[in-house]
Backbone bond lengths (Angstrom), bond angles and torsions (degrees), N, CA, C in turn:
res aa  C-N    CA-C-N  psi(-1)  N-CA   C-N-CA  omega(-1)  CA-C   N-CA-C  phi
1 X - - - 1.446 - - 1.533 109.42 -
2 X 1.226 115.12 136.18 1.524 114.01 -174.66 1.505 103.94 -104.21
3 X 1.379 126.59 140.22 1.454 129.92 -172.44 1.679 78.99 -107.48
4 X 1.655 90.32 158.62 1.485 122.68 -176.55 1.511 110.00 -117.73
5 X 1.657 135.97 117.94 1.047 119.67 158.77 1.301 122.58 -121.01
6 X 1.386 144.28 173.23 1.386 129.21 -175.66 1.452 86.14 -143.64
7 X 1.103 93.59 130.05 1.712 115.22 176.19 1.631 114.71 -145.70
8 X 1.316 95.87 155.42 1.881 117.49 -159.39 1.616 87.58 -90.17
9 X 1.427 111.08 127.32 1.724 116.50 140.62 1.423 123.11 -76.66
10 X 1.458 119.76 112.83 1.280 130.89 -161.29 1.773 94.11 -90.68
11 X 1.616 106.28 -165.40 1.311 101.06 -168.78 1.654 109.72 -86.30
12 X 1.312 145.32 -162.37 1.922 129.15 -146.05 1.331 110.76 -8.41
13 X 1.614 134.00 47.40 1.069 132.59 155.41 1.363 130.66 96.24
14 X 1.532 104.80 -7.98 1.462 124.54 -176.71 1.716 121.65 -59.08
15 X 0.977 118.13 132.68 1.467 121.71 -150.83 1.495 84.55 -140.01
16 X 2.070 130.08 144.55 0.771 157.91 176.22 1.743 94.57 -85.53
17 X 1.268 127.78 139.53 1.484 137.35 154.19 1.567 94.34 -113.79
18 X 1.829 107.71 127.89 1.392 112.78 -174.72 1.618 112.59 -61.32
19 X 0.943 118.08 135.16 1.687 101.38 163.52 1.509 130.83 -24.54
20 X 1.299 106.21 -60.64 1.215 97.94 -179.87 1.436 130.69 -62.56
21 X 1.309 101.24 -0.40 1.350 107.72 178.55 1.896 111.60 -88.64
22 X 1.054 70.08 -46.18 1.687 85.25 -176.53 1.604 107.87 -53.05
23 X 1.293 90.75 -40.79 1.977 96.60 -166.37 1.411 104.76 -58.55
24 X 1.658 106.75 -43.20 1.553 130.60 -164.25 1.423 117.01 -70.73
25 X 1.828 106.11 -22.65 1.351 116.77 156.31 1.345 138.20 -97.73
26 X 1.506 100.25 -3.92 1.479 119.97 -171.70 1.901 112.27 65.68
27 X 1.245 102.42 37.43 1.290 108.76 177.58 1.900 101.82 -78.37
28 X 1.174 99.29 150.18 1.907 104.85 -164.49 1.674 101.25 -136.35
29 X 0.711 135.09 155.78 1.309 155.36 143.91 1.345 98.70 -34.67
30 X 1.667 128.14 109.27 1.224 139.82 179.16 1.488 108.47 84.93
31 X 1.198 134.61 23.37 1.075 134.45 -174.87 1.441 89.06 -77.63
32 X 1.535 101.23 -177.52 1.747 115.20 172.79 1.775 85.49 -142.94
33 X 1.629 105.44 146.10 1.316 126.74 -161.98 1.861 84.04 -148.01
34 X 1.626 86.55 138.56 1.553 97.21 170.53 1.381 114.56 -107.88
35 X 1.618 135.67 128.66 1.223 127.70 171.24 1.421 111.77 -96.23
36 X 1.323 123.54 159.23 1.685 137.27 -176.99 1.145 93.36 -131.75
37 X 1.082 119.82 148.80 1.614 121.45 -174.01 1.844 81.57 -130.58
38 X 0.982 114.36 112.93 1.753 122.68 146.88 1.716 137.78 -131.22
39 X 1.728 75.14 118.26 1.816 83.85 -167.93 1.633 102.74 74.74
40 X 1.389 129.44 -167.30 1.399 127.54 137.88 1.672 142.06 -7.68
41 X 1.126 108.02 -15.52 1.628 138.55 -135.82 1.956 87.70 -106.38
42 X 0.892 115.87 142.64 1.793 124.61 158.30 1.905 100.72 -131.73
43 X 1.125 101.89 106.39 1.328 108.18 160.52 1.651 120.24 -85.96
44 X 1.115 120.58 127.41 1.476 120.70 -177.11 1.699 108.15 -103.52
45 X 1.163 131.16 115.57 1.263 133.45 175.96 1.676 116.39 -112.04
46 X 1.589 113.37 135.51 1.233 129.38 173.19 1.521 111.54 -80.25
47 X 1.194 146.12 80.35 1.199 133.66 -151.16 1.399 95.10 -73.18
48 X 1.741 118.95 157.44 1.307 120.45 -167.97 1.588 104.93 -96.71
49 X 1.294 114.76 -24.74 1.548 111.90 -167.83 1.348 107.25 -135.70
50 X 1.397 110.88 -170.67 1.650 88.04 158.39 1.481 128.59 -98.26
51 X 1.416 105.69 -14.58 1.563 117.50 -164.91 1.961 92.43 -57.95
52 X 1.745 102.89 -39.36 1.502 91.02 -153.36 2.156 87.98 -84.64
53 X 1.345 108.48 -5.07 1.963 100.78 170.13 1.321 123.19 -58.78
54 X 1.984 96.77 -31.37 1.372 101.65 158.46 1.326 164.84 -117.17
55 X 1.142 96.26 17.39 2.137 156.43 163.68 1.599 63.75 56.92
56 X 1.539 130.72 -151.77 1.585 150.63 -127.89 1.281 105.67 -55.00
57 X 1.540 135.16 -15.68 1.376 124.99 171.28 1.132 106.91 -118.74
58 X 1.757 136.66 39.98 1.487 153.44 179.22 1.625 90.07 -58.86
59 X 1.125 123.07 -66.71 1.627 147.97 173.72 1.613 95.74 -26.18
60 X 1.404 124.21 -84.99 1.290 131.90 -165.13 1.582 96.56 -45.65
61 X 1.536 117.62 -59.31 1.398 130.36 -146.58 1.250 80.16 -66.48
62 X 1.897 149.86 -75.53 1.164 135.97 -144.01 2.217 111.50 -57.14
63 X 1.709 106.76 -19.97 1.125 91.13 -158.81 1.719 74.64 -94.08
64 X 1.488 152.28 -34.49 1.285 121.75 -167.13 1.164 102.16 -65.02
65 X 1.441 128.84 -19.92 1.870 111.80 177.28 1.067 106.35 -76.36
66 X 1.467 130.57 -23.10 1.327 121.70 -176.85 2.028 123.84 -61.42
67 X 1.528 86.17 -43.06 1.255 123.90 -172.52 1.883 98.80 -61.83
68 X 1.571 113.47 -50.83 1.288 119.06 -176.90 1.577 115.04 -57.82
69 X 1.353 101.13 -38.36 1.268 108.24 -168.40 1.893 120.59 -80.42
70 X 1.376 94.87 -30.82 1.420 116.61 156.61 1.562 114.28 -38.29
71 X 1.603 102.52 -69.72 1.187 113.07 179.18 1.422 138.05 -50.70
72 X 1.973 102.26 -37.13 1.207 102.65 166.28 2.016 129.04 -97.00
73 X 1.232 95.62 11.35 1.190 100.37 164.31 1.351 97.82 -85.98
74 X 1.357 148.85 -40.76 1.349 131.03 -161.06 2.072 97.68 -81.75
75 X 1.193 117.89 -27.70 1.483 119.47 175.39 1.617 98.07 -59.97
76 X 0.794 137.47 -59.29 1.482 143.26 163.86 1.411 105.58 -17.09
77 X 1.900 102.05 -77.98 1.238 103.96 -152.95 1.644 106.93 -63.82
78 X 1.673 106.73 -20.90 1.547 101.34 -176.96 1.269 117.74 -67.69
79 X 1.743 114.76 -31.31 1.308 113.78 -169.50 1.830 115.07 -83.01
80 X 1.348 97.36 -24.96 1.736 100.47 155.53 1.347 116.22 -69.30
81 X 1.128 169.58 -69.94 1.512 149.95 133.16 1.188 98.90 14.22
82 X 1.528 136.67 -95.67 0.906 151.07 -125.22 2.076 99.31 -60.12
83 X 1.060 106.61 -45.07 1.490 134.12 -177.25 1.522 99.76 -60.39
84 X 1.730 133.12 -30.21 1.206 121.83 -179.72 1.137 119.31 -89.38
């Protein structure tokens, strides 16, 4: 079943997504949403992971988060030390 919504283009392009939509997708405040433009058409996509947020460098992108997160667990662990 295809749902229908009609929504206003505000001014630089900003467009309202109804709540209920959002809720129903788990769209959040800071989310990232992918658009497809086909033909006439704007497809809006919730990407499910990150590999597919970053379709051909999904791969790269999962190990720099990996790498980030590495890093700030050890900023952590230094600044707990650091505190004793």
């Amino acid at each position: 079943m295809v749902e229908k919504y009609t929504v206003k283009v505000y001014e630089k392009g900003l467009i309202i997504i109804p709540a209920e939509v959002r809720k129903k997708l788990g769209i959040t405040p800071g989310s990232v949403l992918q658009l497809y433009i086909e033909g006439v058409s704007i497809r809006i996509v919730v990407p499910q992971d990150l590999k597919s947020l970053f379709g051909a460098d999904g791969e790269k992108a999962i190990e720099v988060t990996r790498l980030i997160l590495e890093e700030k667990k050890r900023e952590r662990e230094f600044e707990i030390r650091a505190r004793l």
